[in-house]
KOLROPA-908305 format. One record per atom (N, C-alpha, C): residue number from 1; residue in one letter; x, y, z. Coordinates in steps of 0.2 Angstrom, whole numbers, plus 5000, padded with zeros to 4 digits. Layout:
BEGIN
+-----+----+------+-------+------+
:   i : aa : east : north :   up :
+-----+----+------+-------+------+
: NUM :  A :    X :     Y :    Z :
...
+-----+----+------+-------+------+
% end
This chain:
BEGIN
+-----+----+------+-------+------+
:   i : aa : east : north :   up :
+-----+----+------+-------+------+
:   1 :  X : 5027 :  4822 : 5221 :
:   1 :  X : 5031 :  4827 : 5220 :
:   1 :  X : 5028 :  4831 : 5213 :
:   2 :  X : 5030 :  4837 : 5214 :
:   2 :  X : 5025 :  4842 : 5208 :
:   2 :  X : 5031 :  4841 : 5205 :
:   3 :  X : 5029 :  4842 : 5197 :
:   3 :  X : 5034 :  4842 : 5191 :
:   3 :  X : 5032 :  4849 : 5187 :
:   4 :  X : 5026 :  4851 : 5188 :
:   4 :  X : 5026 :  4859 : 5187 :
:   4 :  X : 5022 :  4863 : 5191 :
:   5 :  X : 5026 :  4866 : 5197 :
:   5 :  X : 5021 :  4868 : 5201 :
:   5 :  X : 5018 :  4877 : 5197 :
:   6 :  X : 5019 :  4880 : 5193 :
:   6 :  X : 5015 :  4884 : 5189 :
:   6 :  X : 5007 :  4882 : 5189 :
:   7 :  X : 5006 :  4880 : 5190 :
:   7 :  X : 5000 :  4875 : 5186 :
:   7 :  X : 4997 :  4869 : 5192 :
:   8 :  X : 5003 :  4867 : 5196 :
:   8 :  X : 5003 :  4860 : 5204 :
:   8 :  X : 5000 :  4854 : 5198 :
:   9 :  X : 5004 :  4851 : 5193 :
:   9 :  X : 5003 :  4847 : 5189 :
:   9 :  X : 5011 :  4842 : 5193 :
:  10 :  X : 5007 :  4836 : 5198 :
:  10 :  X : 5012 :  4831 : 5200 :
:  10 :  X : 5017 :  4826 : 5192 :
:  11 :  X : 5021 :  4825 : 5195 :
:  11 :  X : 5024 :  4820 : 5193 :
:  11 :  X : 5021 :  4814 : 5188 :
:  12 :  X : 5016 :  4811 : 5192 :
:  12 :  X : 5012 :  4804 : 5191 :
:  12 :  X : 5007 :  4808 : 5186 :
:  13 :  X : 5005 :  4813 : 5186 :
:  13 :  X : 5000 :  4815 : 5180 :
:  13 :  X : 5004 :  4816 : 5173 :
:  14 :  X : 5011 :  4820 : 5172 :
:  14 :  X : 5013 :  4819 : 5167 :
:  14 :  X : 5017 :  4814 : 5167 :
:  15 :  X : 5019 :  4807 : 5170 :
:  15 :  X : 5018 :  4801 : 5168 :
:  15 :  X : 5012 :  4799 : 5166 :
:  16 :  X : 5009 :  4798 : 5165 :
:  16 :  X : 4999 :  4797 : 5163 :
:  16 :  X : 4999 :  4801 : 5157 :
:  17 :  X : 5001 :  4807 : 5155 :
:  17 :  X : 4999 :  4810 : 5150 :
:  17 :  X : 5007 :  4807 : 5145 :
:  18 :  X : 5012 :  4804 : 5147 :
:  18 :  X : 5019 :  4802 : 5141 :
:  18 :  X : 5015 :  4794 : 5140 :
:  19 :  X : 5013 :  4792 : 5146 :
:  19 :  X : 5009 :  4782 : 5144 :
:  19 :  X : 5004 :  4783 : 5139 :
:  20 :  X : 5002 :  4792 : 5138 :
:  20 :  X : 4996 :  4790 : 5134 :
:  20 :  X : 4996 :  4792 : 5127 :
:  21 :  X : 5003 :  4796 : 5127 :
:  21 :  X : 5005 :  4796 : 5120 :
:  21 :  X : 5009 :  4802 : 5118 :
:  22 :  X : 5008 :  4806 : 5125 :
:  22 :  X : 5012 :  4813 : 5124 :
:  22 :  X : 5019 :  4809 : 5122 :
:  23 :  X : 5023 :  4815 : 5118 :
:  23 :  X : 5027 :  4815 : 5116 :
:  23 :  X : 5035 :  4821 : 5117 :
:  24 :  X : 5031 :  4824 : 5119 :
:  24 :  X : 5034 :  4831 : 5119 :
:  24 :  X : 5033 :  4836 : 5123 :
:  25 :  X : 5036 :  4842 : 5125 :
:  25 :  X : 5034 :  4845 : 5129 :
:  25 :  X : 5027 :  4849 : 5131 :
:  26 :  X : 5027 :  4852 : 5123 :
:  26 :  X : 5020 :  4853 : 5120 :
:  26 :  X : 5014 :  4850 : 5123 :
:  27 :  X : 5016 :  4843 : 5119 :
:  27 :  X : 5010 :  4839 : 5120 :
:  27 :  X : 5007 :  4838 : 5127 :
:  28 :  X : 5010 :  4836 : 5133 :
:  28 :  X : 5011 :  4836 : 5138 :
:  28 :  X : 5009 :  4845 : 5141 :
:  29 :  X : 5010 :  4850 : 5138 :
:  29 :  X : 5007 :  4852 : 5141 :
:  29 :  X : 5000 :  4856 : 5139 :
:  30 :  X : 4997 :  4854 : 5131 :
:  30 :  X : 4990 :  4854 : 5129 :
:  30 :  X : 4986 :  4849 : 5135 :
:  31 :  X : 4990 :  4844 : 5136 :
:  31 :  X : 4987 :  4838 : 5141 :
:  31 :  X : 4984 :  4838 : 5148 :
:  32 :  X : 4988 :  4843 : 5152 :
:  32 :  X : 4989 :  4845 : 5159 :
:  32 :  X : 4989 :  4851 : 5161 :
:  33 :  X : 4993 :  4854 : 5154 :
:  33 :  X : 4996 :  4863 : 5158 :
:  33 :  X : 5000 :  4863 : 5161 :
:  34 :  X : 5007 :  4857 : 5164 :
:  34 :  X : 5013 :  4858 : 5163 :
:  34 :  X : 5015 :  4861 : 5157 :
:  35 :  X : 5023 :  4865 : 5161 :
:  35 :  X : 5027 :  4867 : 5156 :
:  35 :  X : 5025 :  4875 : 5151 :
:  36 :  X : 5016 :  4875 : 5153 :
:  36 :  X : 5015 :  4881 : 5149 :
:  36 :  X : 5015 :  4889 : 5151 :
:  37 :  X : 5018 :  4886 : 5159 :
:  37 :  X : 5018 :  4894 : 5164 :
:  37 :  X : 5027 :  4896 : 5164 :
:  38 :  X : 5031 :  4896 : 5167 :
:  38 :  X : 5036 :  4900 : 5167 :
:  38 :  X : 5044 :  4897 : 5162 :
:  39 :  X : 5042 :  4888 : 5163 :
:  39 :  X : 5045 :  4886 : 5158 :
:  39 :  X : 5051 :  4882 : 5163 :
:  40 :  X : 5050 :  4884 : 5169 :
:  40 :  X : 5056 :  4883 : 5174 :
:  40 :  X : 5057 :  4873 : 5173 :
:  41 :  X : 5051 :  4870 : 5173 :
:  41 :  X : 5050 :  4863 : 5174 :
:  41 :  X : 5052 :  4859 : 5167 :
:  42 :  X : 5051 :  4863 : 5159 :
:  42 :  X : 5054 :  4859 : 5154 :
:  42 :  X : 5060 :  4854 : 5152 :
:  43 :  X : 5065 :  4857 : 5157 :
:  43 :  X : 5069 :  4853 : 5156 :
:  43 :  X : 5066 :  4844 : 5162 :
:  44 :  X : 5065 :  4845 : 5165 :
:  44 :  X : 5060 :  4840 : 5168 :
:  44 :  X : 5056 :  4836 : 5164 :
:  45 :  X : 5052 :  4840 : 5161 :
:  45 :  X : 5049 :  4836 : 5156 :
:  45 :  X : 5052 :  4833 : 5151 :
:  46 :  X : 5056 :  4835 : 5148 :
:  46 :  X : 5061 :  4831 : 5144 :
:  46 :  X : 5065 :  4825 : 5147 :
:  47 :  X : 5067 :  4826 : 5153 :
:  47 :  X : 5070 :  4821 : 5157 :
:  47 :  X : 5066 :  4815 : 5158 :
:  48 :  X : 5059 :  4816 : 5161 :
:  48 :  X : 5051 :  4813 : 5158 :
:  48 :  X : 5051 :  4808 : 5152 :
:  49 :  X : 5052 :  4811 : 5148 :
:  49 :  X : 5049 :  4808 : 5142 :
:  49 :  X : 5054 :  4805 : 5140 :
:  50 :  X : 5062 :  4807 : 5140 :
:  50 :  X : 5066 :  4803 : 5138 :
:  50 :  X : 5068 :  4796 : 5144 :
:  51 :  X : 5065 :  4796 : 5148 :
:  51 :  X : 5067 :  4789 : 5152 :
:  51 :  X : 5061 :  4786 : 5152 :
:  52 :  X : 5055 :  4788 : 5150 :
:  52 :  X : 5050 :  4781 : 5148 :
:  52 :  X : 5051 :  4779 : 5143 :
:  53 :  X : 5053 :  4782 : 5135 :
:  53 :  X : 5054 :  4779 : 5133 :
:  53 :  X : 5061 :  4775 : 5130 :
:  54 :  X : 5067 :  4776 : 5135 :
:  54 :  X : 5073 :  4774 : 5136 :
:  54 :  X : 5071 :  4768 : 5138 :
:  55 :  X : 5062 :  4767 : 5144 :
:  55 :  X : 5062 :  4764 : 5148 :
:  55 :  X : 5060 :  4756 : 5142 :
:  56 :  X : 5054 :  4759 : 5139 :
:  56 :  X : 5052 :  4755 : 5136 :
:  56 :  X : 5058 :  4753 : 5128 :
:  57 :  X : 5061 :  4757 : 5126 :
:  57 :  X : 5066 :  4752 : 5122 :
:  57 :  X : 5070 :  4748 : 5126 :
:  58 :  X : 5070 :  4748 : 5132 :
:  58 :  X : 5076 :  4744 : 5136 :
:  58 :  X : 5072 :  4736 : 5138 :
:  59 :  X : 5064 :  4736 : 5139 :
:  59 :  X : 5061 :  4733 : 5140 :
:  59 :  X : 5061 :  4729 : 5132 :
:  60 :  X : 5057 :  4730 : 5128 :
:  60 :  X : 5060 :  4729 : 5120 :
:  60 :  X : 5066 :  4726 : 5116 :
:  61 :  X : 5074 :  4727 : 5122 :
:  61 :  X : 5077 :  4725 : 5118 :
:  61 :  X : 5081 :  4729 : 5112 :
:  62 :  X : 5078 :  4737 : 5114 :
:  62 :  X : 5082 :  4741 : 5107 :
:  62 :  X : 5088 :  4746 : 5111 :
:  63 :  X : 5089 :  4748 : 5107 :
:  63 :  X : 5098 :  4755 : 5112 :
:  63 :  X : 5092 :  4761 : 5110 :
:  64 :  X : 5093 :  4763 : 5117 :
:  64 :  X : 5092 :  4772 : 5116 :
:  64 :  X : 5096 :  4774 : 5113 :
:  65 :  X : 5093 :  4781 : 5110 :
:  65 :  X : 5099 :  4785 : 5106 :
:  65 :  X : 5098 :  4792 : 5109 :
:  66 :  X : 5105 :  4791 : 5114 :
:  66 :  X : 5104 :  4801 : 5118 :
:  66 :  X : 5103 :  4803 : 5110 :
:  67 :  X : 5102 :  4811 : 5115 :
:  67 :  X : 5103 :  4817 : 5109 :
:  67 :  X : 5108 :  4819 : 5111 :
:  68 :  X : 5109 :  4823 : 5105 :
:  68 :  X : 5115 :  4827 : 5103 :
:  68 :  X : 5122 :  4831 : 5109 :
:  69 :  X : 5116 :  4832 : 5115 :
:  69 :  X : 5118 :  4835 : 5122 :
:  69 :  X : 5124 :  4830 : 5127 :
:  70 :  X : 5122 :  4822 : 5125 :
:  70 :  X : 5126 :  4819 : 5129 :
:  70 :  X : 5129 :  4815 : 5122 :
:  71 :  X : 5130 :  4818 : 5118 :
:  71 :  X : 5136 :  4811 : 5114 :
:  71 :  X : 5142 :  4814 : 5113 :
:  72 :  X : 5148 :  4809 : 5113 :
:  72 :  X : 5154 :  4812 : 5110 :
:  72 :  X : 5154 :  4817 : 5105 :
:  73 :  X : 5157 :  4821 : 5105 :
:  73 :  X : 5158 :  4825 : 5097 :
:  73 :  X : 5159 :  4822 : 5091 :
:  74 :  X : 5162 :  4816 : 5090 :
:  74 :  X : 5165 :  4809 : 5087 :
:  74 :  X : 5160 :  4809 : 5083 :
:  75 :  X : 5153 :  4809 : 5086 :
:  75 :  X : 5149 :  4805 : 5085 :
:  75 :  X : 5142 :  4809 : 5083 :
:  76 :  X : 5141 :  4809 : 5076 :
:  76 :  X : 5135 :  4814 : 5075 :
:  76 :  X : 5131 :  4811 : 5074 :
:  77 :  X : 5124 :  4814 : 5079 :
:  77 :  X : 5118 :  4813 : 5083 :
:  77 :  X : 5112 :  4811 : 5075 :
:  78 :  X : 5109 :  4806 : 5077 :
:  78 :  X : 5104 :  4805 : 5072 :
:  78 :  X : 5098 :  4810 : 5075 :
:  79 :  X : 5095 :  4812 : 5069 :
:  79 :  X : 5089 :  4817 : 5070 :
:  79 :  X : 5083 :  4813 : 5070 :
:  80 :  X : 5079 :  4818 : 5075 :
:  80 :  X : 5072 :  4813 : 5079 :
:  80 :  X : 5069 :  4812 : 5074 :
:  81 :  X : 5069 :  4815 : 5070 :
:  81 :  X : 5064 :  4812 : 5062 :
:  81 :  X : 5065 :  4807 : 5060 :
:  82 :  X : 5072 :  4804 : 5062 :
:  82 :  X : 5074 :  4796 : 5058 :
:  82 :  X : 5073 :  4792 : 5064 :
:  83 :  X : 5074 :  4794 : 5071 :
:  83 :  X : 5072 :  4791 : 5077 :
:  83 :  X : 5064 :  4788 : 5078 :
:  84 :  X : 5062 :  4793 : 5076 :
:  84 :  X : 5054 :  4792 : 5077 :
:  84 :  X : 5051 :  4786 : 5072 :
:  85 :  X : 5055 :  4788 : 5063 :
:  85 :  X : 5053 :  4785 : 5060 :
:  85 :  X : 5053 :  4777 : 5061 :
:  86 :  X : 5061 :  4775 : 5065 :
:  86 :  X : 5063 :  4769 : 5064 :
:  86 :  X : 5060 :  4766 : 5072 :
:  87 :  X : 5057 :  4771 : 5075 :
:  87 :  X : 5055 :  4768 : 5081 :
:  87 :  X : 5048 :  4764 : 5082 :
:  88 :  X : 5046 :  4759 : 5087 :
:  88 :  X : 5042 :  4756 : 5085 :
:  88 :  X : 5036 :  4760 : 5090 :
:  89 :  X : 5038 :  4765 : 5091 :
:  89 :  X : 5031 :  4769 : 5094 :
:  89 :  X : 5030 :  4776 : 5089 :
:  90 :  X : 5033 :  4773 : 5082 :
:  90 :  X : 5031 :  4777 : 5076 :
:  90 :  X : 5023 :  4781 : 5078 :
:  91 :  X : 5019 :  4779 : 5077 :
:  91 :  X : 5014 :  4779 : 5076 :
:  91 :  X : 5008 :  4782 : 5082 :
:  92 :  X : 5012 :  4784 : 5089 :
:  92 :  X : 5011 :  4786 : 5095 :
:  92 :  X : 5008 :  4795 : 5094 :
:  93 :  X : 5012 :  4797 : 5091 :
:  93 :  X : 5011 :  4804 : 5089 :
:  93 :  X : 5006 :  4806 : 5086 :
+-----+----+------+-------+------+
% end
């Protein structure tokens, strides 16, 4: 399945480009060209990136931490700077 068809960048390739260290949408699309034509696919890519590495804190043994989008209002969201710091794929970026 294509993940950005602007470009016919499949799915499986930006999987390959987030195992390889992308991080962000950006990144991912320096990488491939996803994401960098009408912008329709970005919310995908987010989706992307946030369930591999939900995948790998779950493998891990650590709690994912949605953002801001899906939490109670109760609850105020930690910023991905402190996320990133305290995570163990600090240093992926």
């Amino acid at each position: 399945m294509y993940a950005c068809i602007c470009h016919g960048v499949r799915e499986h390739e930006v999987q390959e480009c987030i195992s390889a260290g992308a991080t962000d949408e950006d990144a991912i699309g320096d990488a491939c060209g996803a994401g960098t034509g009408c912008g329709t696919c970005l919310d995908r890519l987010t989706e992307m990136i946030e369930s591999h590495f939900a995948a790998m804190d779950s493998q891990a043994g650590l709690s994912y931490i949605p953002d801001s989008a899906t939490m109670p209002d109760s609850i105020a969201p930690v910023s991905p700077a402190v996320r990133l710091a305290d995570s163990p794929y600090a240093g992926l970026s």
